[in-house]
N, C-alpha and C positions, 0 to 999 in steps of 0.2 A: 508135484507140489501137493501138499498135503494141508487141511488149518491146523493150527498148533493148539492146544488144549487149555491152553493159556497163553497170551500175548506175552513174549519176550523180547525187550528193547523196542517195543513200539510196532513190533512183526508182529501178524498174526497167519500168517504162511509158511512153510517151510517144506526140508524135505527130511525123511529121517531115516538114517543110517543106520545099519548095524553090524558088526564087521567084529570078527571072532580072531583075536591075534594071539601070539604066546610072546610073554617079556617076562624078562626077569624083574622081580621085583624091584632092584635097584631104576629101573628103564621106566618105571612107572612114572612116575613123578616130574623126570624131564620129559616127556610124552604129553603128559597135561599139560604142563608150562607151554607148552609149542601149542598147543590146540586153544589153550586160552589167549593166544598173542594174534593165532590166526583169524581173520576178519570175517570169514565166513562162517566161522562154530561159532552158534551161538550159546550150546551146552553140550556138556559129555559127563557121561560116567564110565567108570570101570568096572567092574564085578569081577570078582575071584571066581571062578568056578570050578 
């Protein structure tokens, strides 16, 4: 557990992840949709690299 840099939803704890995947572009998009549905992200991004 880490403190968050800012309080998000009232959290000011959290843990944070980082995790190096390969998708196809098309994969992105339903990938967020499921991370934003799921109750434990409480943010994510992507970056192209």
């Amino acid at each position: 557990m880490r403190k968050l840099a800012y309080p998000i939803n009232f959290k000011t704890e959290g843990f944070y992840v980082l995790m190096n995947v390969e998708l196809d572009p098309a994969e992105v998009d339903p990938m967020a949709k499921l991370m934003n549905i799921t109750e434990g992200i409480v943010r994510q991004i992507f970056v192209r690299k």
